[in-house]
GUMIRO-149677 format. One record per residue (C-alpha): residue in one letter; x, y, z. Coordinates in steps of 0.5 Angstrom, whole numbers, padded with zeros to 4 digits, always signed. Example, Ala and Ser with C-alpha at 12.3 -4.5 7.8 and 13.67 -1.06 7.14 Angstrom:
2
a+0025-0009+0016
s+0027-0002+0014
END
This chain:
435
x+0000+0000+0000
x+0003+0007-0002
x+0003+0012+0004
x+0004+0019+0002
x+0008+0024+0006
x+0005+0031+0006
x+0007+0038+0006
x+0006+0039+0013
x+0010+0032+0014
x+0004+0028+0016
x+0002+0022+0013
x-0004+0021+0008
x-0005+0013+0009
x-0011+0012+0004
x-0019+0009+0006
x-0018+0002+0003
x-0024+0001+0007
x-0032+0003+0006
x-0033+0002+0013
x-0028+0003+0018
x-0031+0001+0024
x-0033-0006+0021
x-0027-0008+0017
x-0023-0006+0023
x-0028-0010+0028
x-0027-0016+0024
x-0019-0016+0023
x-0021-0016+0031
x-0024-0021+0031
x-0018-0025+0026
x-0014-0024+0033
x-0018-0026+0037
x-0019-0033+0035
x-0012-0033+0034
x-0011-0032+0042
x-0016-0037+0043
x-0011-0042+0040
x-0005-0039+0044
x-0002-0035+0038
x+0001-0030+0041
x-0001-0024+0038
x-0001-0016+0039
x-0007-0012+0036
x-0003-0006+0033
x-0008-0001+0032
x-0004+0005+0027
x-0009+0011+0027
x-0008+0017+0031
x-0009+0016+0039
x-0016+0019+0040
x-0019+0014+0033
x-0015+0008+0036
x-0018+0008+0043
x-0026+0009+0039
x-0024+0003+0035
x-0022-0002+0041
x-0027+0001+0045
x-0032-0001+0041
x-0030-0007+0039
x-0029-0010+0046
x-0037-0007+0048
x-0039-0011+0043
x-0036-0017+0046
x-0039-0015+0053
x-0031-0015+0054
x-0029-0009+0059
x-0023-0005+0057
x-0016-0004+0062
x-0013+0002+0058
x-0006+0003+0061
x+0000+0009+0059
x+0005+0004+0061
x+0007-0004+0062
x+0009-0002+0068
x+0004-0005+0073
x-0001-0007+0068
x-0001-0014+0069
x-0005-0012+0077
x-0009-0007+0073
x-0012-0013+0068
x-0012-0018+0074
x-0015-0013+0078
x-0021-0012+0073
x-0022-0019+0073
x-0023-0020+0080
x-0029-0015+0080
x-0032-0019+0075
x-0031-0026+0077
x-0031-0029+0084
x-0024-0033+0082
x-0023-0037+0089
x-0030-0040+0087
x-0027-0042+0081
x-0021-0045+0083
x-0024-0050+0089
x-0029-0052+0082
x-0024-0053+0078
x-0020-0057+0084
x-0026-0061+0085
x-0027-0063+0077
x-0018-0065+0077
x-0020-0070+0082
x-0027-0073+0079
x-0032-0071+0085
x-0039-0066+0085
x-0037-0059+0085
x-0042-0058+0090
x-0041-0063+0094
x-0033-0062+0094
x-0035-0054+0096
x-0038-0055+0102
x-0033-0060+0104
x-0027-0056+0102
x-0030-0051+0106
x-0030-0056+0113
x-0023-0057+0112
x-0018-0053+0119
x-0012-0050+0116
x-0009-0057+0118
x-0013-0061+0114
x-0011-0056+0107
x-0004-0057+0108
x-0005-0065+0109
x-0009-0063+0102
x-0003-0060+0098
x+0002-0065+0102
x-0001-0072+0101
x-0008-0071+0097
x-0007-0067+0091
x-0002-0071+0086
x-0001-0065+0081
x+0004-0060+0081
x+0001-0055+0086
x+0002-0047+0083
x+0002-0041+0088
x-0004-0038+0084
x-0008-0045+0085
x-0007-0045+0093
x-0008-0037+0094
x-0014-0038+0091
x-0017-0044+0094
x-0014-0042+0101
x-0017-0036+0101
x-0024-0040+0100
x-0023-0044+0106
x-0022-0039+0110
x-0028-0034+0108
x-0023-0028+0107
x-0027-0023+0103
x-0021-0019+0099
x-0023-0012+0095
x-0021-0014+0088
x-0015-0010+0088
x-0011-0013+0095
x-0013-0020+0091
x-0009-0019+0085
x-0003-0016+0089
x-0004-0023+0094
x-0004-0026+0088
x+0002-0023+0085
x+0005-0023+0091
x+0007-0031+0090
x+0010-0029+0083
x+0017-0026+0082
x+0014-0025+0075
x+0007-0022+0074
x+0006-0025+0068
x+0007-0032+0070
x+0001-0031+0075
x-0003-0029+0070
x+0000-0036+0065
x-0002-0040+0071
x-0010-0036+0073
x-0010-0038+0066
x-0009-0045+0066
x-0014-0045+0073
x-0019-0042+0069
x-0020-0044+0062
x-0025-0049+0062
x-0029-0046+0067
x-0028-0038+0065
x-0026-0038+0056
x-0020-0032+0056
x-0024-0029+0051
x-0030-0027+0056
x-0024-0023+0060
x-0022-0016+0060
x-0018-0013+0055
x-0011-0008+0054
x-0010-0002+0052
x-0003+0000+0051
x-0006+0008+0049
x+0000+0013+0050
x-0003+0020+0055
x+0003+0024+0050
x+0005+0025+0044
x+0010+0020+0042
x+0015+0017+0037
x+0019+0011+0034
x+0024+0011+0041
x+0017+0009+0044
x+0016+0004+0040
x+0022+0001+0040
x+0023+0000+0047
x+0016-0003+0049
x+0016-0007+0044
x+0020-0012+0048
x+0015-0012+0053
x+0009-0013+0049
x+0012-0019+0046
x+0014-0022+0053
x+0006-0021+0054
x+0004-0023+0048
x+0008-0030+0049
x+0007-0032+0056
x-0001-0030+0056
x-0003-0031+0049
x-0009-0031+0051
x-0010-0024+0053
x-0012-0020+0048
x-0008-0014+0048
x-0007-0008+0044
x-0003-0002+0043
x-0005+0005+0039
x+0001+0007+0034
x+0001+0014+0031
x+0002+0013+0023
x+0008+0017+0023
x+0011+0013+0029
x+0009+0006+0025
x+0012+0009+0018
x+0018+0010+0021
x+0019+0004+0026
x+0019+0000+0020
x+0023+0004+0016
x+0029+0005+0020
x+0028-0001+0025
x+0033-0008+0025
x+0029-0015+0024
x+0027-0018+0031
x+0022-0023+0033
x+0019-0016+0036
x+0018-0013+0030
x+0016-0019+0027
x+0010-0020+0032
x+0008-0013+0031
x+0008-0012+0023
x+0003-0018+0024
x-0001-0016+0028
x-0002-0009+0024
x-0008-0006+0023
x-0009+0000+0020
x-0015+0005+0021
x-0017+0010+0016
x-0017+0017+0018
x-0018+0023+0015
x-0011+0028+0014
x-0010+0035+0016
x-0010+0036+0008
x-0017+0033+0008
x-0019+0036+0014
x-0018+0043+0012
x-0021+0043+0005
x-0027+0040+0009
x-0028+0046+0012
x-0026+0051+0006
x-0031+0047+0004
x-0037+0049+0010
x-0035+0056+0008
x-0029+0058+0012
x-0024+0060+0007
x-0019+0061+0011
x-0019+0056+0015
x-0012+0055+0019
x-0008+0050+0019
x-0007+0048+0025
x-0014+0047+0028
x-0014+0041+0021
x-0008+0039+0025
x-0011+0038+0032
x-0017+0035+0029
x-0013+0030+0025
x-0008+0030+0031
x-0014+0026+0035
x-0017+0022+0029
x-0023+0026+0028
x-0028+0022+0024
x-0034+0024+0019
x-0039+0025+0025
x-0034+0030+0028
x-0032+0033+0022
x-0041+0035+0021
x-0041+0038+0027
x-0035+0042+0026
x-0039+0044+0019
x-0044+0046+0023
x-0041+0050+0027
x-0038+0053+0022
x-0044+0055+0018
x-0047+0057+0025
x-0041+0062+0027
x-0041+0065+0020
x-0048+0067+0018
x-0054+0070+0021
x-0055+0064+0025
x-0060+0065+0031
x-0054+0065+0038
x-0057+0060+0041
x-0056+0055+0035
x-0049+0058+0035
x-0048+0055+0042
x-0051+0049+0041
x-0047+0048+0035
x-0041+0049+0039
x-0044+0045+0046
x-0044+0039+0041
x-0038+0039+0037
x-0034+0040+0043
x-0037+0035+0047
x-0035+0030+0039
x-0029+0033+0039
x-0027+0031+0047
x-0028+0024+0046
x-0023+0023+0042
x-0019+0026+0047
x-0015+0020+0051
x-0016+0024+0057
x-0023+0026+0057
x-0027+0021+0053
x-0033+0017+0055
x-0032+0022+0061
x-0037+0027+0059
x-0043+0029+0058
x-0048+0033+0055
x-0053+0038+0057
x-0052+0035+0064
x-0057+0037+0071
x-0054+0036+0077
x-0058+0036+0084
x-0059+0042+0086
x-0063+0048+0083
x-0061+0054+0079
x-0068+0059+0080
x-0073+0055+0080
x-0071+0049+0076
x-0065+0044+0076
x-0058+0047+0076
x-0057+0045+0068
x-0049+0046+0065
x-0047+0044+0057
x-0042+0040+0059
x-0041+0036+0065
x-0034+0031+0067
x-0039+0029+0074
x-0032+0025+0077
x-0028+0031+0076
x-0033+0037+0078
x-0031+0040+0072
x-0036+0045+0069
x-0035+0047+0061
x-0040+0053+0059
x-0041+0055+0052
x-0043+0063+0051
x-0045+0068+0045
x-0042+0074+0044
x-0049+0077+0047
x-0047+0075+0053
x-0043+0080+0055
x-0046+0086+0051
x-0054+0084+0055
x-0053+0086+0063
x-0057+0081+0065
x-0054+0075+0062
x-0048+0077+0064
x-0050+0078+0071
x-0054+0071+0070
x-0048+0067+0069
x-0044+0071+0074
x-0049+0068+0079
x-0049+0060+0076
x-0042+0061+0076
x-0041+0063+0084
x-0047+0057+0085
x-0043+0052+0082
x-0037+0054+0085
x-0041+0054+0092
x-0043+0046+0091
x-0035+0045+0089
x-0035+0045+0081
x-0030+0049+0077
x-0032+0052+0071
x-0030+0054+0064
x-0033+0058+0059
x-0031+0059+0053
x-0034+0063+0047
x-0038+0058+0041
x-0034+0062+0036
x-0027+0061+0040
x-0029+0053+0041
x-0027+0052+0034
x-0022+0058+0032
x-0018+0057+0037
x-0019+0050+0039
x-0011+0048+0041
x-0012+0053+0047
x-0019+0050+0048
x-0016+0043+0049
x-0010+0045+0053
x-0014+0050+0058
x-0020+0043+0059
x-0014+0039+0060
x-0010+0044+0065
x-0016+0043+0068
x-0017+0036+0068
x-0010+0035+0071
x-0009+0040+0076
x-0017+0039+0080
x-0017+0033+0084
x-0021+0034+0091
x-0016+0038+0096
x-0014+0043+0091
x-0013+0050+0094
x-0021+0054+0092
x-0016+0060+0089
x-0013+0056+0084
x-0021+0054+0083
x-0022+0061+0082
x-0017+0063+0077
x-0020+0057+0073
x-0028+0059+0073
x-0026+0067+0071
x-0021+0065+0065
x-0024+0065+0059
x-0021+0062+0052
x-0017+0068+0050
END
């Protein structure tokens, strides 16, 4: 497949696909069976950072398969493990599994199990049980007996703690579980950088996710690789079983280039458009309901469009464009009610991140030219503080225009608020504007 190189040095790889989202899904799905017979195997999603988590997200919500995003291999292992917990009871699954080696009724074998005096499980392991006896197994099947109730955080750390390396636990669950609990209902990695990356990234996870995907097959996992980086991993990286793995898992995501974004919005009627917001929105994988809403925005935002549909247009096409953002997505919500009032209705707020408390609101040049709204925002402003929200308000012309400053002041935000934060940094952020 040709890959052009742009002016702008980004790549322009073309759509060999006329639906994106299935072709991908059902390249997914060839991985998934392969891990199901033990070939190791790493999903390499090569798309803009923001497209890439869309596109694994949505193939794991139709598997009913949660997702365990992680910007680093460093403790991935207890974050998957720990998933896995929350969602099965593992202790009850190993004292099955116990019962079925040994030939007997599960039911019937539990209720003996648990009977048993510490005493009489270590006689168990010694004497009873002839297969080899993995850490993993005895944890599991020990904590059963005892009655202990462990978050599925502490489990996995308990389970972990047996291993010098995490991974042969996971390997050893694995075996555990496999005939009552198929890997393929488990959850599933995510390998999402939280910065802007390059090929050295590449080069030195790649170990790593070879070291995962030989010692746990069976665990579906993925990594998101922009273009450029992918291009240059090939071009300018020796052969190793590494690359080897990941070029077999490559799959490629249509996306939209800066180019192609910018004569989309020319051609929505903004003649002089700027080249850097095509960059941002083809930095974060903008899609084609993403680039309507942009439309729409430009159309609101240009013409004599009634200011309440120019601010809708803007509530919207922000709230598109911040789930592509691998910060912020899945993280907000639209034209939200909290549970307080505001006048005589329920406080409502055109953009809601309910588990940072963050607040965006969206005005129109009017606002500051009409006395009263501004006095109105003034007090919703100060209500949402009371309650401990902080807000942003940006102009609807401002959200598309200056779309980088947007994105890095939402951003800032969404790093710096976390429960504690000095009420004057609070402040500063409710009274900043998008300038």
């Amino acid at each position: 497949m040709e890959v052009c190189c742009l002016a702008d040095g980004s790549f322009d790889i073309p759509r060999r696909w006329g639906d994106t989202a299935v072709s991908v899904d059902q390249a997914l799905d060839r991985h998934d069976i392969r891990r199901r017979y033990g070939t190791p195997t790493v999903s390499v999603l090569i798309a803009p950072i923001g497209k890439g988590g869309q596109l694994w997200h949505r193939w794991a919500q139709g598997k009913n398969r949660q997702v365990v995003s992680v910007s680093t291999l460093c403790g991935a292992e207890q974050r998957w493990l720990a998933t896995l917990c929350s969602q099965e009871d593992l202790t009850r699954l190993a004292v099955t599994r116990l019962a079925h080696e040994l030939g007997q009724d599960a039911n019937a074998f539990r209720c003996e199990w648990f009977r048993k005096t510490q005493g009489e499980r270590e006689q168990f392991w010694q004497s009873v049980y002839k297969q080899p006896v993995t850490p993993a197994l005895r944890t599991l099947c020990d904590l059963a007996a005892s009655g202990d109730t462990l978050s599925p955080h502490d489990l996995a750390v308990r389970l972990l703690e047996s291993y010098a390396d995490p991974l042969a636990a996971l390997a050893d669950l694995d075996s555990i579980l496999r005939p009552l609990y198929p890997a393929e209902s488990g959850p599933v990695l995510l390998l999402q950088p939280d910065v802007a990356v390059d090929v050295a990234w590449l080069v030195n996870i790649a170990p790593g996710l070879t070291q995962w995907a030989f010692q746990v097959p069976q665990i579906a996992l993925a990594v998101i690789v922009p273009p450029p980086v992918w291009q240059s991993y090939l071009m300018h990286t020796p052969e190793s079983r590494s690359k080897a793995l990941l070029r077999e898992g490559a799959v490629e995501c249509p996306h939209f280039s800066s180019h192609e974004i910018l004569q989309r919005l020319i051609a929505a009627g903004w003649s002089n458009a700027p080249h850097p917001v095509a960059q941002v929105l083809a930095e974060h994988g903008a899609d084609e309901g993403v680039l309507e809403a942009a439309a729409q925005l430009v159309h609101a935002t240009r013409t004599n469009t009634a200011p309440e549909l120019a601010r809708s247009a803007a509530e919207r096409f922000l709230f598109d464009f911040l789930q592509l953002v691998p910060e912020t997505a899945g993280r907000w919500e639209l034209n939200a009610t909290l549970d307080f009032s505001f006048g005589h209705r329920p406080m409502e707020v055109d953009l809601l991140a309910r588990s940072r408390r963050l607040v965006i609101e969206i005005d129109g040049y009017y606002h500051f030219r009409d006395p009263d709204a501004y006095r109105r925002d003034r007090s919703k402003d100060y209500l949402l503080q009371k309650h401990g929200y902080v807000v942003l308000r940006f102009l609807a012309e401002d959200v598309l225009c200056q779309l980088e400053q947007v994105r890095d002041r939402i951003l800032d935000a969404w790093q710096h608020f976390q429960p504690g934060v000095e009420t004057q940094w609070k402040y500063n952020a409710m009274n900043s504007g998008s300038g």
